[in-house]
C-alpha positions, 0 to 999 in steps of 0.5 A: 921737376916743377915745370914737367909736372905743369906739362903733364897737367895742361891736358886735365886742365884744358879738359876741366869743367866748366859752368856758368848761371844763365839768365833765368838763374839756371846753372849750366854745367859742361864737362869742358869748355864748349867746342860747338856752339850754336846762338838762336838770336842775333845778339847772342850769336854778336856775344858769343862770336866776339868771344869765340867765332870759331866754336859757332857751328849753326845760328838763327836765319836773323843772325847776320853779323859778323860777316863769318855767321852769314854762311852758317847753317840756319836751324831756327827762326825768331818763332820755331826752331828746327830740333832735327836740325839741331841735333845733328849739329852736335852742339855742346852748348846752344844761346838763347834768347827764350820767348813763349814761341821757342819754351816747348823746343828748348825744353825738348833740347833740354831733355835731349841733354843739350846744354841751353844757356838762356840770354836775355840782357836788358843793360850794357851792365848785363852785356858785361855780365853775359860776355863773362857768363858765356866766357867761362863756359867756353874757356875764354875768361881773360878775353871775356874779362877784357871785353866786359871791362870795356862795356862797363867803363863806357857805361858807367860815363854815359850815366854819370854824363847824362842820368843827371841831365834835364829829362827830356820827353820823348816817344818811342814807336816800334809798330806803326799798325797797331803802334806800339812803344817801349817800356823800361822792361825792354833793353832799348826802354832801359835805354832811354831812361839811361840817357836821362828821358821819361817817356808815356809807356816807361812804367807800363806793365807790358814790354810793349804796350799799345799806344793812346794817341790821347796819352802821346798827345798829352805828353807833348814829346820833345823827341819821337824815335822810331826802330823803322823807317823815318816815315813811320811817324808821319801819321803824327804830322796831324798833329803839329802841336807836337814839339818833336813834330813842329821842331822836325825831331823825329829821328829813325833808329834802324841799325842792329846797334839799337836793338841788338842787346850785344856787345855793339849796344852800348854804341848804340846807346852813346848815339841815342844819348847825343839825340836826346842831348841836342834836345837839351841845347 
């Protein structure tokens, strides 16, 4: 009796809803996990795809892995989505990333009664948290729990192995012209103080603040790491004095592992901790 009342259910249970509280604190709700999805960033698409690549259904034209999304629609740019486009997708739940370019279009969505679920993780902390998130509203908690576990393991070890360490000085570049570096309010910014470094620009009130060649020279980084090419650097070689530039440590940071806030992160992250630890020895 008790196991043909359970069948009767499984349909109502599979269609029960769902809800979840994105990044900017908004609570949203679905009637029932999320079939059609779309992801308008690169990571997003990485968290939702290890979850669910099946439910993706159109992703942003940087969104390249895995290999699965590379045939997907394209219906936004980092700048601009495509709203028509978009629609006619049928999506039950669209992943952001929310930058000033995209708000106006997201609150179009919005008002079309779209779902949007805004990611914006800084940490592998807050990678588990999204793969959470997103797995209760696509009906997927056990493998979300799973994955989530997994992050937060690897990145409780990286802090205790390194947090305590001897800081080590280093530059971040992610712009040669004008040149640019990294606060902590960026995830790979997070990243360096995670993995024991102090750097010029950590506390500066911009993501991405200009940089002072005055202000890099007096710091003397031991360390200089770019997200471009290596050679993106080579307008420090004027100044041998450098300790990164006299001991030949400038190092390129060009994988989507580094600057992809998704569940390769804290890969990413393992890597720029052993590059500032050689500097220790």
């Amino acid at each position: 009796m008790r196991f043909a009342v359970l069948l009767a259910l499984l349909p109502a249970m599979a269609l029960a809803a769902v809800q979840a509280k994105d990044d900017n604190g908004t609570l949203v709700e679905l009637p029932q996990p999320a079939q059609r999805v779309i992801t308008l960033a690169p990571h997003a698409t990485e968290l939702v795809a290890a979850l669910k690549p099946e439910a993706i259904v159109a992703v942003d034209t940087a969104s390249d892995y895995p290999e699965s999304v590379k045939k997907l629609p394209k219906v936004a740019t980092f700048q601009s989505l495509n709203i028509e486009a978009i629609l006619a997708a049928r999506p039950d739940l669209v992943v952001v990333w929310e930058s000033q370019a995209v708000s106006q279009s997201i609150s179009q969505l919005q008002r079309q009664h779209i779902p949007v679920f805004v990611s914006r993780p800084q940490t592998p902390q807050d990678v588990a948290s999204s793969l959470r998130r997103l797995g209760a509203l696509l009906g997927q908690d056990a493998r979300a729990d799973e994955l989530a576990s997994a992050q937060e393991a690897r990145y409780r070890q990286l802090l205790a192995q390194y947090q305590h360490a001897r800081p080590v000085r280093v530059y971040l570049q992610v712009s040669e012209n004008p040149p640019l570096s990294l606060s902590r309010r960026s995830f790979l910014g997070q990243m360096l103080a995670d993995c024991g470094a102090t750097s010029p620009y950590a506390n500066a009130r911009a993501e991405a603040p200009q940089v002072s060649t005055e202000a890099v020279l007096a710091f003397a980084p031991e360390l200089m790491l770019t997200t471009g090419e290596r050679k993106t650097l080579d307008m420090w070689k004027a100044w041998p004095q450098i300790p990164a530039i006299k001991a030949n440590r400038l190092v390129s940071l060009r994988s989507d592992q580094y600057v992809r806030p998704g569940p390769r992160m804290i890969e990413g992250m393992q890597k720029v901790c052993e590059q500032i630890d050689a500097v220790r020895h």
